[in-house]
Structures are given as C-alpha cells and as structure tokens.
C-alpha positions in Angstrom: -135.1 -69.2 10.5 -134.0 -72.6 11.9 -136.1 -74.5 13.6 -133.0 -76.7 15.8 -133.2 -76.5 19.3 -130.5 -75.2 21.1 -129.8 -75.9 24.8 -127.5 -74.9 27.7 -127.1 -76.4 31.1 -126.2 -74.3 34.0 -125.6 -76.2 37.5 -126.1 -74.2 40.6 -126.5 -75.0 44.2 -129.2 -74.4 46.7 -129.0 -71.5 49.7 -130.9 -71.4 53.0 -131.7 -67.9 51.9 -133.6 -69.0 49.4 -137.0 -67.9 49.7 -138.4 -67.6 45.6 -141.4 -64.7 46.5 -140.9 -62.2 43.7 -144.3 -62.0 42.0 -142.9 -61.5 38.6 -139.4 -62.2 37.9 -136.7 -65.3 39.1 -133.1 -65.2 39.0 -130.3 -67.4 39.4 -126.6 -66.2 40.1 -123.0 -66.9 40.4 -122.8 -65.1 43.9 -122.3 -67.5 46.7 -124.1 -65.7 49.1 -127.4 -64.5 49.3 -129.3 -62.2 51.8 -132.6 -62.3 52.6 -133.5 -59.3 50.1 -132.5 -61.6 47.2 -136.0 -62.7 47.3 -136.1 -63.8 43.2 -132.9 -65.6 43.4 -134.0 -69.7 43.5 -130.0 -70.9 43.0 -126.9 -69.5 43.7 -123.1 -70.1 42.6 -123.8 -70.8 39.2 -121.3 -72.0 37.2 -122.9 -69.8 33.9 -124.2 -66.2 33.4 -126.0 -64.5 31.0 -122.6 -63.4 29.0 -121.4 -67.3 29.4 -123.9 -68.5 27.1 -123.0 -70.0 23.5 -122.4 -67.4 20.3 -125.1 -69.6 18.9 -127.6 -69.9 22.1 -127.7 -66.2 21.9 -128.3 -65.8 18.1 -131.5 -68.2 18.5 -132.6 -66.6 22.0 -132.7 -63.1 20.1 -134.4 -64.3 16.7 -138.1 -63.3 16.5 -140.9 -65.1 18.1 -137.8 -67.6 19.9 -139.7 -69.4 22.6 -137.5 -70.5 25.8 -138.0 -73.2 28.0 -136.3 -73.2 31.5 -136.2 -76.6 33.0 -135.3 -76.9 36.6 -134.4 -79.7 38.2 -133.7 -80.2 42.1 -133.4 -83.5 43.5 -136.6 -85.3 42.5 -139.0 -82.5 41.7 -138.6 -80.9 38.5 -140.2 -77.1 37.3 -140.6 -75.7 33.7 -140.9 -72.1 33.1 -142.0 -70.8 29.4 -140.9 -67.4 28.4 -139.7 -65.7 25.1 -136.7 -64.2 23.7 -136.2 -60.9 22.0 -134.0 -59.4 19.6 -133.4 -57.2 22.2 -132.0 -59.0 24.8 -128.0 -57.9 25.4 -126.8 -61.2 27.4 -123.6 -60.1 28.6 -124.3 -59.6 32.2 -121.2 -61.3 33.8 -123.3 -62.6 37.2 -126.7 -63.2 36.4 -129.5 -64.8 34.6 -133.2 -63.1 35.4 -136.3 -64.6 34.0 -139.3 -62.1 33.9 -143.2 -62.2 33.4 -143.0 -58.3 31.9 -141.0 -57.2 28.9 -138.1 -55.7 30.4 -135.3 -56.3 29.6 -131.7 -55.8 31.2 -128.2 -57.2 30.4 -128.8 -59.9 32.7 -132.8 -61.2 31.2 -133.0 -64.3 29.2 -136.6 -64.5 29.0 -139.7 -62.5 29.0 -143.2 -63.0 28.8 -142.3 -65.4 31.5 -145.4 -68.2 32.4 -143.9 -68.7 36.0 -141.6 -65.8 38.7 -139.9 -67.2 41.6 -143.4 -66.8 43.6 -145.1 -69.2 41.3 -143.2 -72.2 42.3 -144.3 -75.1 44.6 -143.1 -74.8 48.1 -141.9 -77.9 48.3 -139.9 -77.1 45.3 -138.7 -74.4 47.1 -137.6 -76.1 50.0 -135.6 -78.2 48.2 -133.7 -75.4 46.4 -132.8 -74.1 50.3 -130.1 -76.9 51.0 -126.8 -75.8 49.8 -125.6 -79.2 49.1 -127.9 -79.7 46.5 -127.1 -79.5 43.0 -129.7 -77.8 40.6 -129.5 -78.6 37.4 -131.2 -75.8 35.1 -131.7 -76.7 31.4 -132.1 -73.9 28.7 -134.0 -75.1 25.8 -134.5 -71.9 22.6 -136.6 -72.8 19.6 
C-alpha cells in the first residue's frame, strides 16, 4: 500500500440557498441552482463530480483504511472535514460529491465515517458560502 498523498481540487461557487443543516451528510454539486430542500448542499456549480476524479484518486480513496481530508476554503475562513474511504465506494456519479457521517454509500459518496455534515459548520462559515460570487475552493486530500 502507498503511503503518497493524492489530492484533487474542485472550485465551486456559493448560493443564497445555501443553508448547510443536514445533521449527517454535506454535499457539493455541479447544479447551478439550488432550492431550499437542498439543505446538505454547501457549494454549487462545481466544476468536478464524483466520476471526474483522477483513475488514481479513486484507486487510493477505495484502498483499505484510506483516510480523506476535505478542505474547504471560502474567502478567509477555512473548514476541514475527516472521513474515510471504502473499497466500496463506485464514484461515477456524473453531478455530485456527498460526504456522510454513516456508512452508506451511493455512486455519488466520497467519504464516510464523516467527523463533520453540513450542520456542523460554523455559521459564519456558512454565510460566506451563501454569496454566489464567491469562489470555494475545496481540496481533496486521500492517504
């Protein structure tokens, strides 16, 4: 097993739908728009899904015991989420990247065993992810 880090970096913008309250998962999607019942979503028209991720990125994010770190960066204020990988994980979902604090697992998940959902993020955080002029820099790290 290699112990290299691999890493992505997905830019998305922010939404004044935003509102990050999902108690155990967060999301972040190519859509544009965003309703109100998109309540995991924290950034929107991003420019990578799951299936967009590297041949590579995806070997490490499904080897055993892979640890993922999900760095999120909007403005000034920066968030990290933990979560694992899985050999199980199919990322080929064409829209969508879900992080989640349980196990399951869709095409879409790229971590589970998440330390942090949408809910779990400082509002102020969350305030700055509702501008839609802002650029959100989120930075997949897999070890």
């Amino acid at each position: 097993m290699s112990s290299q880090l691999r890493k992505e970096i997905v830019l998305a913008y922010g939404h004044p739908n935003i509102q990050a309250i999902h108690p155990s998962t967060l999301m972040f999607t190519r859509e544009k728009h965003l309703s109100k019942t998109g309540d995991c979503i924290i950034a929107v028209a991003a420019d990578k899904a799951t299936a967009d991720l590297s041949a590579d990125f995806k070997h490490k994010l499904r080897e055993p015991n892979a640890k993922l770190i999900i760095t999120i960066e909007a403005d000034d204020l920066t968030q990290q989420i933990r979560a694992s990988g899985s050999p199980k994980l199919g990322l080929t979902d064409p829209l969508e990247m879900v992080v989640r604090k349980s196990d399951y697992i869709s095409d879409r998940t790229i971590g589970i065993y998440s330390d942090k959902s949408s809910n779990d993020l400082p509002r102020e955080f969350v305030e700055k992810l509702k501008n839609p002029n802002r650029r959100i820099t989120i930075t997949l790290t897999v070890s």
